[in-house]
ZATOR-899694 format. One line per field, with one value per residue: chain; x, y, z of N, C-alpha, C, CB in turn; residue number from 1. Coordinates in steps of 0.2 Angstrom, whole numbers, plus 2048, in hexadecimal, padded with zeros to 3 digits. Atoms other than C-alpha are relative to their C-alpha. Last residue first. Glycine has a CB too. Example, Ala and Ser with C-alpha at 12.3 -4.5 7.8 and 13.67 -1.06 7.14 Angstrom:
! ZATOR-899694
unit <- c(A / A)
nx <- c(7FC / 804)
ny <- c(7FA / 7FA)
nz <- c(7FF / 800)
cax <- c(844 / 83E)
cay <- c(7FB / 7EA)
caz <- c(824 / 827)
cx <- c(7FC / 804)
cy <- c(805 / 806)
cz <- c(803 / 800)
cbx <- c(802 / 7FB)
cby <- c(802 / 800)
cbz <- c(7F9 / 806)
pos <- c(2 / 1)
! end
This chain:
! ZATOR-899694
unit <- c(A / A / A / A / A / A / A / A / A / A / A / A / A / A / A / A / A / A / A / A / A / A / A / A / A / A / A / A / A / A / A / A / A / A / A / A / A / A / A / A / A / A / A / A / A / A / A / A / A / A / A / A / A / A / A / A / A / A / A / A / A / A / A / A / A / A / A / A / A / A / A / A / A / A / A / A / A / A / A / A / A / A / A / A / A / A / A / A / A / A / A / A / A / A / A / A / A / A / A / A / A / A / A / A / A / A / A / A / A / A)
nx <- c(7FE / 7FB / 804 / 802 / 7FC / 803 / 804 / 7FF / 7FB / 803 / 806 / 7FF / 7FB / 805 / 804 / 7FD / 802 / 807 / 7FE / 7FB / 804 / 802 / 7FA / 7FD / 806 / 7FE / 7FE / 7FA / 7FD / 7FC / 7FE / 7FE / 7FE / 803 / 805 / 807 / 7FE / 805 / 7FD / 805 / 7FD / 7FF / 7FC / 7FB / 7F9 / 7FF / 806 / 7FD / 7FC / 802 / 800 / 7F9 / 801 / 806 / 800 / 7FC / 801 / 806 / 7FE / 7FA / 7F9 / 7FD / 7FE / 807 / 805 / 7FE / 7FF / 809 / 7FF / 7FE / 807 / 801 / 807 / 7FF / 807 / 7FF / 7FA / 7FD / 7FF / 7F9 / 7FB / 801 / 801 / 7FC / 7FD / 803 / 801 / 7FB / 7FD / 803 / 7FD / 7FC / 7FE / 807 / 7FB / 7FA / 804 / 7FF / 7FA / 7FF / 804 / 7FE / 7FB / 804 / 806 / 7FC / 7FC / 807 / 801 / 7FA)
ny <- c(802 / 807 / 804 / 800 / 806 / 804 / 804 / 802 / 805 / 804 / 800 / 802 / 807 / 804 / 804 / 806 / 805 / 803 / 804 / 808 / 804 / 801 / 803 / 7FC / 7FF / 7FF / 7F9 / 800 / 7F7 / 7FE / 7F7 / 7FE / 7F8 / 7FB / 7FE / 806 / 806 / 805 / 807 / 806 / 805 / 805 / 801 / 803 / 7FD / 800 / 7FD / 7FD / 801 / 7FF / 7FA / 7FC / 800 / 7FD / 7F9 / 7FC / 7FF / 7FA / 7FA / 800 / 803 / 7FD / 7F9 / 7FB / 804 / 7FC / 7F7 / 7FE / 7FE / 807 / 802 / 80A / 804 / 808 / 803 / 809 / 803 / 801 / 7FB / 7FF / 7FE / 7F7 / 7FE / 7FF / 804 / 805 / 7FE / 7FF / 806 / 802 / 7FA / 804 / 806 / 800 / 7FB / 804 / 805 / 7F9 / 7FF / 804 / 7FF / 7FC / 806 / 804 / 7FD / 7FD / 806 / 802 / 7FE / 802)
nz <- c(7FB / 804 / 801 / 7FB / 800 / 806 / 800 / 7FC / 7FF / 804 / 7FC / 7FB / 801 / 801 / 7FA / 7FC / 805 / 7FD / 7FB / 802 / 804 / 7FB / 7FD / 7F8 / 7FA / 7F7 / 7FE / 7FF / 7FE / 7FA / 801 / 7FB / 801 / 7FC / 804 / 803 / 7FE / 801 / 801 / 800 / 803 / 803 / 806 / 7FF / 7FE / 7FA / 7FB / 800 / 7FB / 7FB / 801 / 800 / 7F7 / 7FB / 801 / 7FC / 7F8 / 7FF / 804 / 7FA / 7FF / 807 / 803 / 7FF / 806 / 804 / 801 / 7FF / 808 / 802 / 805 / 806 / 803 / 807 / 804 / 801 / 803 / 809 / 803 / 806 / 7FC / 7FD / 7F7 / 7FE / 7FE / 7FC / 7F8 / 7FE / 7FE / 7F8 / 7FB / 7FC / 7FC / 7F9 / 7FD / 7FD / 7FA / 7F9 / 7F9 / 7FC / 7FA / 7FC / 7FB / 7FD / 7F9 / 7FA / 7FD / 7FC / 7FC / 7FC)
cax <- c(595 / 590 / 587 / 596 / 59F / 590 / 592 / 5A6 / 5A6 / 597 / 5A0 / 5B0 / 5A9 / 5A2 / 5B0 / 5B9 / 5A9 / 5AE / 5C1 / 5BE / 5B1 / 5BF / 5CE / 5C3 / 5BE / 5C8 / 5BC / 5BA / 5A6 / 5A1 / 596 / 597 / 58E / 58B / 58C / 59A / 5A4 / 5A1 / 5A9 / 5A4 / 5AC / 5A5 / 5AE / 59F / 596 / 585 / 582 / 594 / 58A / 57E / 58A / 593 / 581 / 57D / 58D / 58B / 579 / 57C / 58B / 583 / 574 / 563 / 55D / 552 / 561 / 56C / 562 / 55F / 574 / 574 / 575 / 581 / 583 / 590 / 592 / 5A1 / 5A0 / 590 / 590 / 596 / 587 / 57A / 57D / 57D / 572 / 564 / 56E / 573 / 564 / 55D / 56D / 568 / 558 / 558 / 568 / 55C / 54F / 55E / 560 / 54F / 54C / 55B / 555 / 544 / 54A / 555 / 548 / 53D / 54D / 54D)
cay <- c(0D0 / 0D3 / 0E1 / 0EA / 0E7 / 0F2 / 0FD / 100 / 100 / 10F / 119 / 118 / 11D / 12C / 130 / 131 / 13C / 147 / 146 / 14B / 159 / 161 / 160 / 168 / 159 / 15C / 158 / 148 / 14A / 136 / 12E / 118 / 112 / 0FE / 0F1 / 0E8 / 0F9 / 108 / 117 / 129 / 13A / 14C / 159 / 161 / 170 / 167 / 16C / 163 / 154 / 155 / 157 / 149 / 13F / 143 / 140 / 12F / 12E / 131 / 124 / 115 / 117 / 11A / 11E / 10D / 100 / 10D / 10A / 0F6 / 0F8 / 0FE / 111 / 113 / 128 / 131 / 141 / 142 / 157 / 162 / 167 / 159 / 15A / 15B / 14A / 148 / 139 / 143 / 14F / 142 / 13B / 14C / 14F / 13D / 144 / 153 / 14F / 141 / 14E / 15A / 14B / 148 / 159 / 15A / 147 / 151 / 161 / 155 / 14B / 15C / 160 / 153)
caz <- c(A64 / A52 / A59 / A60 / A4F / A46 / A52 / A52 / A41 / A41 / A4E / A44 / A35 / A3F / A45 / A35 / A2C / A3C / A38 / A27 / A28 / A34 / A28 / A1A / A0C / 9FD / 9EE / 9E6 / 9E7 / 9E3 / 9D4 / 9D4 / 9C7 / 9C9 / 9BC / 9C6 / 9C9 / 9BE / 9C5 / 9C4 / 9CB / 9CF / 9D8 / 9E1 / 9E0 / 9E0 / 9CF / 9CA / 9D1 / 9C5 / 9B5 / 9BB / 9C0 / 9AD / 9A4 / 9AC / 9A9 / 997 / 994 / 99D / 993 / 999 / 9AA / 9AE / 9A9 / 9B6 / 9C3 / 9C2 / 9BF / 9D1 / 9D2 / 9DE / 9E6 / 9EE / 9F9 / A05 / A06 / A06 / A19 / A1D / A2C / A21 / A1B / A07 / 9FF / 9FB / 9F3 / 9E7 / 9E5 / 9E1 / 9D4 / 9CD / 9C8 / 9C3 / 9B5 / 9AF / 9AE / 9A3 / 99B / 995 / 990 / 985 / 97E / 978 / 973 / 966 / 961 / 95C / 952 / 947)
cx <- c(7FA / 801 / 801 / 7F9 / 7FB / 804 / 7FD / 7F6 / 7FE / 803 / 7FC / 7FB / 802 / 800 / 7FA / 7FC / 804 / 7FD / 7F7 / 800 / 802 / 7F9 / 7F9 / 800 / 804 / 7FC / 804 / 802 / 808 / 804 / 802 / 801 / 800 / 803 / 7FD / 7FA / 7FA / 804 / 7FC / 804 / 7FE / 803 / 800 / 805 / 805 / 807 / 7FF / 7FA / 804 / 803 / 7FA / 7FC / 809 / 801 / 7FA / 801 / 807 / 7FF / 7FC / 802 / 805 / 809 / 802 / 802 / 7FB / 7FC / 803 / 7FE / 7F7 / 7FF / 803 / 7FC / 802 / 7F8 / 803 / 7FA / 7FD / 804 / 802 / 7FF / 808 / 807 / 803 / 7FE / 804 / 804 / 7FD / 802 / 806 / 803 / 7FA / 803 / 804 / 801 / 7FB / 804 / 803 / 7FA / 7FF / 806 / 7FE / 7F9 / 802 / 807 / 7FD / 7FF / 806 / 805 / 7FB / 801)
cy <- c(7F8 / 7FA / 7F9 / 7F9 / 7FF / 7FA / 7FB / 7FC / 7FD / 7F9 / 7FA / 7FC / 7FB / 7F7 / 7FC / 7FC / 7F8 / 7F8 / 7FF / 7FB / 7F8 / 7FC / 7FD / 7F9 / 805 / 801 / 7FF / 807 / 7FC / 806 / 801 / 807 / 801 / 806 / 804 / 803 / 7F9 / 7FA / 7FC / 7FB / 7FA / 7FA / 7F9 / 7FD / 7FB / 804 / 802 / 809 / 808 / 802 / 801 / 807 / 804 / 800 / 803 / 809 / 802 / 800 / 807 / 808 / 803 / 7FE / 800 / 807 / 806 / 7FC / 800 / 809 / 800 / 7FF / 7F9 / 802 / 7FA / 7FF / 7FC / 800 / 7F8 / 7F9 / 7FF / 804 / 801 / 801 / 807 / 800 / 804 / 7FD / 7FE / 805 / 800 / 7FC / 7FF / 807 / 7FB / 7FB / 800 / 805 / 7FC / 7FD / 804 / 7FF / 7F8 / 7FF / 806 / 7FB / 7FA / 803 / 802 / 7FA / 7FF / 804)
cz <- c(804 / 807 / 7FE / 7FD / 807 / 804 / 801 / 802 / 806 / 801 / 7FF / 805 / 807 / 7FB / 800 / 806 / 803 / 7FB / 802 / 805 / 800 / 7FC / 805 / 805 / 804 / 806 / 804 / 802 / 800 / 7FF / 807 / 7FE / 806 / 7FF / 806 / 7FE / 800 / 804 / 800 / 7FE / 7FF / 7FF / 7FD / 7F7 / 802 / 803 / 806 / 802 / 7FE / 808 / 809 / 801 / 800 / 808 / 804 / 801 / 802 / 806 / 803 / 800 / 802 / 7FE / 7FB / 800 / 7FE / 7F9 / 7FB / 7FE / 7FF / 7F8 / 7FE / 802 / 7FD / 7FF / 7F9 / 7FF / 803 / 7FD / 7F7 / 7FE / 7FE / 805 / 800 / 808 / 805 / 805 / 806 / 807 / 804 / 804 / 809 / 804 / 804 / 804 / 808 / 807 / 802 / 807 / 803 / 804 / 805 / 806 / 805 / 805 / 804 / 807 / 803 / 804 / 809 / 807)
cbx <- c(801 / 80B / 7FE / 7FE / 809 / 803 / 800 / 805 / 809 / 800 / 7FC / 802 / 808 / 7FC / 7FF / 805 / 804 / 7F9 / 806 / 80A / 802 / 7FF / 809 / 7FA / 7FE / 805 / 7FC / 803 / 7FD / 804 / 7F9 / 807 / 7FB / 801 / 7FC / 7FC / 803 / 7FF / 806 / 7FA / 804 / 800 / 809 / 7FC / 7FF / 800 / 7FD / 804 / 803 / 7FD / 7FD / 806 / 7FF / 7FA / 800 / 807 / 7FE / 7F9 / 7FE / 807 / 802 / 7FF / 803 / 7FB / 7FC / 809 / 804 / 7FC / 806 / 7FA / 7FF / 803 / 7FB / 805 / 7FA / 803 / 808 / 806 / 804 / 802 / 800 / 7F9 / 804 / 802 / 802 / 7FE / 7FC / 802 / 802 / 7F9 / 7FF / 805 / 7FE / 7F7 / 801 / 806 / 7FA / 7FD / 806 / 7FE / 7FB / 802 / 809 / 7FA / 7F9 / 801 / 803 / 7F8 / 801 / 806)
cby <- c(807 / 804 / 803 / 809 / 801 / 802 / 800 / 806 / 803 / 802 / 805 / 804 / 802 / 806 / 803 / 802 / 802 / 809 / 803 / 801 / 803 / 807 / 806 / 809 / 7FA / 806 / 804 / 7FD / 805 / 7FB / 806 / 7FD / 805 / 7FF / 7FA / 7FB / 801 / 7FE / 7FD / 800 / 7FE / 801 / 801 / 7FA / 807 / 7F8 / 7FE / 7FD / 7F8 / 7FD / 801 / 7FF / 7F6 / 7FC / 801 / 7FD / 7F8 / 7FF / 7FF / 7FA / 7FE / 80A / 804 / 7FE / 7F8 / 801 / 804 / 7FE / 7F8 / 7FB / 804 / 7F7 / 805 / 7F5 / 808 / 7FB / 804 / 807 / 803 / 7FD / 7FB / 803 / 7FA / 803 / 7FD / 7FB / 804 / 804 / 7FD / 7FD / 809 / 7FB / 7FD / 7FE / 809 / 800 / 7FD / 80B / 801 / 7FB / 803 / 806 / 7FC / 7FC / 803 / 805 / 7FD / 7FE / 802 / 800)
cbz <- c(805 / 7FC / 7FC / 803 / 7FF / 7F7 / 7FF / 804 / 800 / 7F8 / 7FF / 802 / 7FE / 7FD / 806 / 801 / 7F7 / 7FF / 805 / 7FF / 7F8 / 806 / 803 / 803 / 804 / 800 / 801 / 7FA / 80A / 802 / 7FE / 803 / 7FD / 806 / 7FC / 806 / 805 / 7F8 / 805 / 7FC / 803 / 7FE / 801 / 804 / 806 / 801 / 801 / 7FA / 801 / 7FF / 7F7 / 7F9 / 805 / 7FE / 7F9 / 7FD / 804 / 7FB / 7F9 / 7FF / 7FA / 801 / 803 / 808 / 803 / 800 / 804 / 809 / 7F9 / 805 / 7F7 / 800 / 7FA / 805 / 7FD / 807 / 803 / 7FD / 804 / 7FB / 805 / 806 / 807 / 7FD / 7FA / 7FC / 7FF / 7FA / 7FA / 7FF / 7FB / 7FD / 7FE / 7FC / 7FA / 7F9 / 7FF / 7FC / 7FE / 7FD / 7FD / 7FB / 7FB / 7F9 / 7FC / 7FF / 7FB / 7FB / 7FD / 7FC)
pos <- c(110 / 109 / 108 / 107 / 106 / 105 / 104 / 103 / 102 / 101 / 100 / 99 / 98 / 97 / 96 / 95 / 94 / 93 / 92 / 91 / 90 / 89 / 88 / 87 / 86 / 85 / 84 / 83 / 82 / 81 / 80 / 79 / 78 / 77 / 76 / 75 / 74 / 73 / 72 / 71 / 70 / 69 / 68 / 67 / 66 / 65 / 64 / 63 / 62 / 61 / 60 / 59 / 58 / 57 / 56 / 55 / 54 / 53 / 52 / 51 / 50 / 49 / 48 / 47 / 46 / 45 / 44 / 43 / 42 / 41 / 40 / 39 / 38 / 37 / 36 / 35 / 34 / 33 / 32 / 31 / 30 / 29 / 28 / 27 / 26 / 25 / 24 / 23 / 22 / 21 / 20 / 19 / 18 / 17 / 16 / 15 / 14 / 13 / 12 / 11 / 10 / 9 / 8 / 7 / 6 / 5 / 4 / 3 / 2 / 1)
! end
């Protein structure tokens, strides 16, 4: 039995590996750490195992990253997202940029 143990502990903790890359992946240098997310479509979360063990897994990866962790399931999708306080000038750059994007996106439309 043990050997079965050693063996799930080393597939979470590559779990763990994996969505913390993802995670990092996903952040822009310019936040300096903060407004990092990740969805795993449910195709993703079918191919890491049950729901359960991934969550606890992209919490515990994310709490790596020095963020404040959170996950939401919506239509068969894993939402993970830092809930930390973003500093005041983090905020409004993330805002303009929003903005920027919006204003694009609507440009194109034209």
């Amino acid at each position: 039995m043990p050997a079965k143990d050693e063996l799930a502990r080393r597939r979470y903790e590559k779990l763990v590996d994996r969505l913390e890359s993802l995670m990092r992946a996903s952040l822009k240098p310019r936040y300096r750490g903060y407004h990092g997310q990740l969805i795993l479509s449910s195709g993703d979360l079918k191919e890491m195992g049950e729901l359960n063990d991934v969550r606890r897994a992209a919490r515990e990866a994310g709490r790596r990253l020095g963020w404040q962790p959170k996950t939401h399931i919506v239509d068969a999708r894993l939402f993970v997202y830092d809930d930390r306080e973003v500093p005041r000038e983090i905020s409004e750059l993330a805002a303009r940029d929003a903005a920027d994007a919006v204003d694009a996106a609507l440009r194109r439309g034209e």
